[in-house]
N, C-alpha and C positions, 0 to 999 in steps of 0.2 A: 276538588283536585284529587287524584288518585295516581298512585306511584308503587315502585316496587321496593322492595328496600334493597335490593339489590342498585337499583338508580340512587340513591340517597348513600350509599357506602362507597360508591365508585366514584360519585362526585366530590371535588375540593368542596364547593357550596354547592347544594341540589336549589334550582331554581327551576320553576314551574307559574303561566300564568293563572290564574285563577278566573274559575266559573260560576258562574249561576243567575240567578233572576235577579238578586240585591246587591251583586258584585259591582262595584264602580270599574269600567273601562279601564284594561292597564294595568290592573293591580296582579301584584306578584309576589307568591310568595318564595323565603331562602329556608332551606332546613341544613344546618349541619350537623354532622355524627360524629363519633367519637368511643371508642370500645371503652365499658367504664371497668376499672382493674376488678381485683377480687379482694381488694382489702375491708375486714371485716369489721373495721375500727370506728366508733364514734366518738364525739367529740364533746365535750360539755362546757359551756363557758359563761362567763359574765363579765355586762361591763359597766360603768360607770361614765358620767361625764360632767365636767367644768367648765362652767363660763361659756357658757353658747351662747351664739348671737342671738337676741331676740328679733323674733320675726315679724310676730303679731301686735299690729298699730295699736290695740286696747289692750294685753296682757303679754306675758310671758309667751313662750316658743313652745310648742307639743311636740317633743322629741319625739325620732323614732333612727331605727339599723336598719341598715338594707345591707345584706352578703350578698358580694357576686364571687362565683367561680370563672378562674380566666381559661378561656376555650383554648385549644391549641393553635386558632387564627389570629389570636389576640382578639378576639372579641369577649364579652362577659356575658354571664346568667344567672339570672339571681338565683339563690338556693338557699334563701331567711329572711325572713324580718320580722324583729321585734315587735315587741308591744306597743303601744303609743304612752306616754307621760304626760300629762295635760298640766300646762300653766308652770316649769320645771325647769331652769335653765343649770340645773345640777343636778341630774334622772341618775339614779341606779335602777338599767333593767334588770326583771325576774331572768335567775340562769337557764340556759337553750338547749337541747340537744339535736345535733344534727351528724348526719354517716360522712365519716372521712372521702371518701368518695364524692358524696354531692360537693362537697367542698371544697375539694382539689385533686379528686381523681387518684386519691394516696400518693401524692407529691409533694409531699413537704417542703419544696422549695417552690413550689408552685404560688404566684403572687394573688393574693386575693385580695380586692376590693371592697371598703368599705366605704357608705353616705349615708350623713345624718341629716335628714331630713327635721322641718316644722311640719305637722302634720297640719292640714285642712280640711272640712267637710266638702268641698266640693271637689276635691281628689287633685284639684294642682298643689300638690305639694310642693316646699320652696325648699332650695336645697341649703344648710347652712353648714358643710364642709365635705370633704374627703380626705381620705389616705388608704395607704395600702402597704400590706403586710402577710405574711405566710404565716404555713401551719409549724415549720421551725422553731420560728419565736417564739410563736404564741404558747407552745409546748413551755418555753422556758417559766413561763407562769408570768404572775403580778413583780412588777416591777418596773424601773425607769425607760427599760429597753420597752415595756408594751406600754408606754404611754404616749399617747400619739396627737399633732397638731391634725386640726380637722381645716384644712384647708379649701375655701372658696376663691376658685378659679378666677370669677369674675371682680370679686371685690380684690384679690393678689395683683389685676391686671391694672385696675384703675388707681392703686391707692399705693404709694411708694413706700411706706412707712407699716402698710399693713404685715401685722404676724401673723394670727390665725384665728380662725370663728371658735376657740375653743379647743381643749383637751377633750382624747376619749383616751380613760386607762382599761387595760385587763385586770379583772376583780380574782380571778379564778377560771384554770382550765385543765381540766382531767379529759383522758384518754383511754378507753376500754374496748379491748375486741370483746366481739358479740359472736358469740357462737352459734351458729344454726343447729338445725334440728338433727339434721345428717352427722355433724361435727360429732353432737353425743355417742350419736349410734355407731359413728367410724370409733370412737373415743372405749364404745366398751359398755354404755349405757341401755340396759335392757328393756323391752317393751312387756309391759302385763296388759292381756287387754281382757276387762270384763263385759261380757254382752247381757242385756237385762230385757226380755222379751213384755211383751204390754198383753197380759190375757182378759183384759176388762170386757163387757159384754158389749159395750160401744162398736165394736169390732165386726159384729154381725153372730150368729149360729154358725158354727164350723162344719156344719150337716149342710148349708144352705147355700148354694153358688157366689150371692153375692155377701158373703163373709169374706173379710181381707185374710180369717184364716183358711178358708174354705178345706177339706179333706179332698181334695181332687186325686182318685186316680191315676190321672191321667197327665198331669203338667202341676207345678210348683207352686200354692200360691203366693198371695204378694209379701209374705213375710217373708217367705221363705228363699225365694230370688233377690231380698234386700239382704240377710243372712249372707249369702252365698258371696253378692256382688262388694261385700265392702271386708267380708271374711277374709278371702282370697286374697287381699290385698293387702289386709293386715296381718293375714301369719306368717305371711316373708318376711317379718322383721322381727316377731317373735321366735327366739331361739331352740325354748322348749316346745314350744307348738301347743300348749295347752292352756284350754281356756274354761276361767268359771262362767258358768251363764245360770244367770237366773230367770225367776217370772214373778211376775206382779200383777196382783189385780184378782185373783181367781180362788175359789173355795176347792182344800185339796182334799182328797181322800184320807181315811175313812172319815172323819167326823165333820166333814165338810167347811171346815174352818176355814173364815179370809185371811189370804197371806199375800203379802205384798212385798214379801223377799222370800223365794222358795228356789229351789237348786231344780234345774230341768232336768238332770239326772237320777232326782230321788236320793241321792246319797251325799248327807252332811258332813262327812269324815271325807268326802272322795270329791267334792265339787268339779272338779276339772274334769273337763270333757278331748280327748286328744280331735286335734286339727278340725277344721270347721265343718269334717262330715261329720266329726263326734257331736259337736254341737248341732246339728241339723236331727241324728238318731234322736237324741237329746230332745228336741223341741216335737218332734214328731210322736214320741211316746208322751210325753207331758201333754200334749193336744189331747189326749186320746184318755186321759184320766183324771184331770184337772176339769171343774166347770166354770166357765168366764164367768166373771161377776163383776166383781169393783169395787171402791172408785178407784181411776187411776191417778194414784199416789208415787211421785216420783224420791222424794225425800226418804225413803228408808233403803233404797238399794245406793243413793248417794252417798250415803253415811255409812253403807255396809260397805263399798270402795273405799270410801277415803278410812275408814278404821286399819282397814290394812295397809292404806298407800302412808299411812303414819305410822305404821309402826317400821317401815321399813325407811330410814332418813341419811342412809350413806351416801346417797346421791346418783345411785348405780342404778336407779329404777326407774321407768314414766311408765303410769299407770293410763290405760283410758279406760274411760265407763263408755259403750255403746248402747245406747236406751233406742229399742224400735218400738213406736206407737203409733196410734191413729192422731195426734197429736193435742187428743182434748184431756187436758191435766187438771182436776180436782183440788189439789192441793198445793197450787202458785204460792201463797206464803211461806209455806215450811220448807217448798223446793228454795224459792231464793233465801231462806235463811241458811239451809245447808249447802246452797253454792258461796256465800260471801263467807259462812264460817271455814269453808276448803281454801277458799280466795284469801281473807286476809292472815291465815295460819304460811300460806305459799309466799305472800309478799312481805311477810314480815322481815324486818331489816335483818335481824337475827339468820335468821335461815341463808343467809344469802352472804353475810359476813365470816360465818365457820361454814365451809363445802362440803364439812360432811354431817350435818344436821339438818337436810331441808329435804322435803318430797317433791314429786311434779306429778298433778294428775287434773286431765286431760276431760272432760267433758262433753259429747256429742249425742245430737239428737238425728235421727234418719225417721221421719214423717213418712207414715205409710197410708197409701190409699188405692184405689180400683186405678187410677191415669196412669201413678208411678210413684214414688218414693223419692226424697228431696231430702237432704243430707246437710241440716242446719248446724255450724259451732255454737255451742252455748258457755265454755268456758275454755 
């Protein structure tokens, strides 16, 4: 089936019949739409439950949630489900998070649906109650107002005397907007960005055409149009427009010594290079006096970023490290120990409880080769 989304936004319900070779005669699919807000808030909750019906003829009942969000046709969609509890007719599940929006579209009055199922291996799950409740209440937290009868339809109909399959209560439910990335940057939060070029001998002879660094003349090569293409992109968001850039891998002048964090500028007091033609001057003169060598070791320009993205912890900063290489790294151990030592210093609870005590820095790798260059996140 193929449509426009223009037919899907203009329709109450888009309905279309469906094609192909395995399609059964007649089958049709409904799409509806719906603009989702721009609320930026998620949701965190838990719950607990009492006295479920048991389902299973030889044991206990395998809880599980199922959230629906209610459509604006009154139809539902789910958007969660818990964990399963095996053999548990009193489950506390693990707490959730899910975005105000999948949840109710940031309507707080808006009714959501919940069913607890007996979970089975062969996927006919049986149902053993419902009810339904908003993001209002639930805000209100634990207590008698979020304790809720888990009502079965079927057994309500047949059975005059029936109350309920069970309670489900709310344990806990916090609420946090989530700020994007823009948000900081509209907010005042500045970009530092470090570029770290790969001069390993892996790379090819720089005299020699098929070198990724080749000296051409004549056209740019491939480091240097990666350079350029993700540069340009990055210092419209940096304010001062100045960047340190280093090099790794390569035996400098005079004594020909390996260094695997060296300034493409030559000057240690001055690393900053102004806007990404400095930095290109920069790489272009370093090419030309530096001799590739190796190995390529990415762990000491890591360390040489994040020493400064800590010293700086007002929260006003996001650092990234831009590493270009051929992508074959020597030293995998000591890189991932200097990204989880960046990682868990960045998630520590602390950092994130006082706002002006925490750093952010940013990790990426751009893979360079003769085809093209391929722009992996690594933190």
């Amino acid at each position: 089936m193929e449509c426009t989304l223009g037919e899907i936004v203009s329709s109450g319900t888009f309905k279309k019949n469906l094609t192909g070779k395995d399609i059964r005669k007649g089958s049709i699919i409904a799409v509806n739409s719906e603009e989702l807000s721009s609320c930026k808030e998620e949701i965190t909750m838990q719950f607990s439950a009492k006295k479920l019906d048991k389902k299973d003829f030889f044991g206990k009942s395998d809880p599980f949630l199922v959230f629906y969000r209610c459509n604006e046709d009154g139809s539902f969609t789910v958007t969660h489900k818990t964990e399963v509890i095996k053999s548990n007719l009193n489950p506390t599940w693990r707490p959730f998070t899910v975005q105000v929006r999948a949840l109710c579209n940031g309507d707080y009055d808006r009714s959501i649906k919940i069913e607890c199922y007996d979970w089975d291996s062969d996927g006919g799950h049986d149902l053993i109650g419902i009810f339904q409740t908003n993001l209002r209440e639930l805000t209100r937290g634990k207590g008698a107002n979020n304790v809720y009868e888990c009502i079965n339809p079927k057994k309500q109909a047949k059975k005059s005397k029936y109350k309920n399959s069970g309670t489900v209560s709310l344990e806990s439910c916090r609420v946090e907007v989530v700020h994007s990335f823009l948000d900081y940057i509209k907010g005042g939060t500045e970009m530092q960005c470090t570029i770290a070029v790969d001069f390993t001998a892996s790379n090819g002879d720089p005299r020699q055409p098929t070198s990724l660094h080749y000296m051409s003349p004549y056209q740019p090569n491939q480091y240097a149009m990666a350079l350029r293409a993700v540069g340009e992109i990055i210092q419209d968001y940096d304010s001062d427009k100045l960047f340190p850039a280093l090099g790794f891998g390569a035996r400098l002048p005079p004594d020909g010594r390996i260094s695997h964090e060296f300034f493409l500028n030559g000057h240690p007091d001055n690393p900053y290079c102004e806007g990404i033609d400095g930095v290109m001057n920069a790489y272009h003169k370093a090419l030309q006096t530096v001799q590739l060598y190796g190995p390529t070791n990415f762990a000491p320009v890591i360390n040489h970023v994040a020493r400064f993205a800590g010293a700086q912890r007002d929260g006003t900063q996001y650092f990234i490290l831009l590493i270009l290489t051929d992508g074959i790294i020597t030293d995998m151990p000591q890189t991932r120990e200097a990204i989880v030592n960046v990682s868990s210093i960045m998630s520590n609870k602390n950092y994130f409880l006082y706002e002006r005590n925490h750093y952010f820095l940013g990790i990426h790798l751009a893979t360079v080769n003769h085809n093209c260059w391929s722009r992996r996140s690594t933190v």
